[in-house]
RODO-2510 file (C-alpha; in nm, 4 decimals, decimal comma):
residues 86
     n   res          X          Y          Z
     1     x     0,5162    -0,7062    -5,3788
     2     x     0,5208    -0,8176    -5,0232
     3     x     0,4862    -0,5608    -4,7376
     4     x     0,7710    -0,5985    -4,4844
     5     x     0,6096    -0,4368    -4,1826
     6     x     0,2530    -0,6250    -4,2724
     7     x     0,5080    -0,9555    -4,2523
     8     x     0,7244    -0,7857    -3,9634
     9     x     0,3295    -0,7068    -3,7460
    10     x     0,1972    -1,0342    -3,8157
    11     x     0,5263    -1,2245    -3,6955
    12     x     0,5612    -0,9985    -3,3926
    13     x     0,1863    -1,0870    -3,2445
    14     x     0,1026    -1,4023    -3,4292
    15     x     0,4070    -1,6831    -3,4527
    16     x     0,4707    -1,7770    -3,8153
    17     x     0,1569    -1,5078    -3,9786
    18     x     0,4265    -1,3028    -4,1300
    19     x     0,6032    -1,6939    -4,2379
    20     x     0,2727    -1,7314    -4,4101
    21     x     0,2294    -1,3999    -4,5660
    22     x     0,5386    -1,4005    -4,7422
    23     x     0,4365    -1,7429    -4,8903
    24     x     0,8071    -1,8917    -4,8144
    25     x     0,8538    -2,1421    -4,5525
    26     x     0,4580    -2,1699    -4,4617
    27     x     0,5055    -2,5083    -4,3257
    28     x     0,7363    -2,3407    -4,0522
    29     x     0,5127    -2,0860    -4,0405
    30     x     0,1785    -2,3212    -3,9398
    31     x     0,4490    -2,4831    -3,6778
    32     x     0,5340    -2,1956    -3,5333
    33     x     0,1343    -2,0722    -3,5149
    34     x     0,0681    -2,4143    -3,3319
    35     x     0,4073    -2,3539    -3,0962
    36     x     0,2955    -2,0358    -3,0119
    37     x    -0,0923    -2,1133    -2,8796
    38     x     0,0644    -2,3529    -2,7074
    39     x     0,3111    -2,1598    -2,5193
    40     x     0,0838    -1,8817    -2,5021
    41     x    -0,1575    -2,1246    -2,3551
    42     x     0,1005    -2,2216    -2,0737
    43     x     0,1966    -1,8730    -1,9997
    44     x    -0,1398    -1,7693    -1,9340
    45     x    -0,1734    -2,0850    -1,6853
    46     x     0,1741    -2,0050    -1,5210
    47     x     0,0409    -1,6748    -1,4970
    48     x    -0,2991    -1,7156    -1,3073
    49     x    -0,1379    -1,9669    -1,0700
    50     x     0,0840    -1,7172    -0,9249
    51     x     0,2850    -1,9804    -0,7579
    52     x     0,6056    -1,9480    -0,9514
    53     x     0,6538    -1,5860    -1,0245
    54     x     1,0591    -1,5693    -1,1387
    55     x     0,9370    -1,8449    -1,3927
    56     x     0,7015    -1,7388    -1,5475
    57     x     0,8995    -1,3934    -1,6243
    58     x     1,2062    -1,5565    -1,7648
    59     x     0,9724    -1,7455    -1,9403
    60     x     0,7811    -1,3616    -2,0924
    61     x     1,1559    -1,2288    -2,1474
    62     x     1,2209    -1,5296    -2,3681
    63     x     0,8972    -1,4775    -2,5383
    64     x     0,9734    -1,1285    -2,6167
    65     x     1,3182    -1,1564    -2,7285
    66     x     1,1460    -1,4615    -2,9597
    67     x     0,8914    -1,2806    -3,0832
    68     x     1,1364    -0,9727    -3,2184
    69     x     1,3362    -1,1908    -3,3839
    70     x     1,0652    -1,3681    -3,5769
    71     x     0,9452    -1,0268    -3,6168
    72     x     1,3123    -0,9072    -3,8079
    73     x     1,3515    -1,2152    -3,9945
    74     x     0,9962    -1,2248    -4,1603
    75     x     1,1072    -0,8264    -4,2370
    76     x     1,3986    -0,9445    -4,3873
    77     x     1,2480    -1,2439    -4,5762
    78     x     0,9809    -0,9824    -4,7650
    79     x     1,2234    -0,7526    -4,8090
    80     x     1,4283    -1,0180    -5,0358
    81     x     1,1334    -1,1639    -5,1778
    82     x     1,0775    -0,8078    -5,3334
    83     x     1,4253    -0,7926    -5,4375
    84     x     1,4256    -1,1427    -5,6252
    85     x     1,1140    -0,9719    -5,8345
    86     x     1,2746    -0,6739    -5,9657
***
């Protein structure tokens, strides 16, 4: 049995973990752990330059709203891998 929030947690702070917990679609999950150093990494330079601000929020929103949805889906995903079993 797969634990939806464990899948839900890991795809809300780590791109793709909860992808690769659930054992379904793990090549989109190492994708999306690669994507997200890499934007991370950019953020975090955007960030410390403090030269453009409005971007670098719009670029946190999107991030967010990203990172829920991930978040949700990977829920989802466990929560019909469990059903498939019973």
């Amino acid at each position: 049995m797969k634990n939806p929030w464990l899948a839900f947690i890991l795809n809300l702070f780590l791109f793709g973990g909860g992808y690769i917990y659930n054992g379904k679609r793990k090549m989109l999950g190492f994708a999306l752990v690669i994507a997200w150093l890499l934007i991370r990494y950019g953020e975090i330079k955007i960030f410390l330059t403090n030269l453009v601000f409005n971007d670098w929020l719009f670029l946190f929103i999107g991030l967010v709203v990203l990172m829920f949805s991930l978040a949700a889906d990977a829920y989802g995903e466990a929560k019909r891998i469990n059903a498939e079993k019973n």
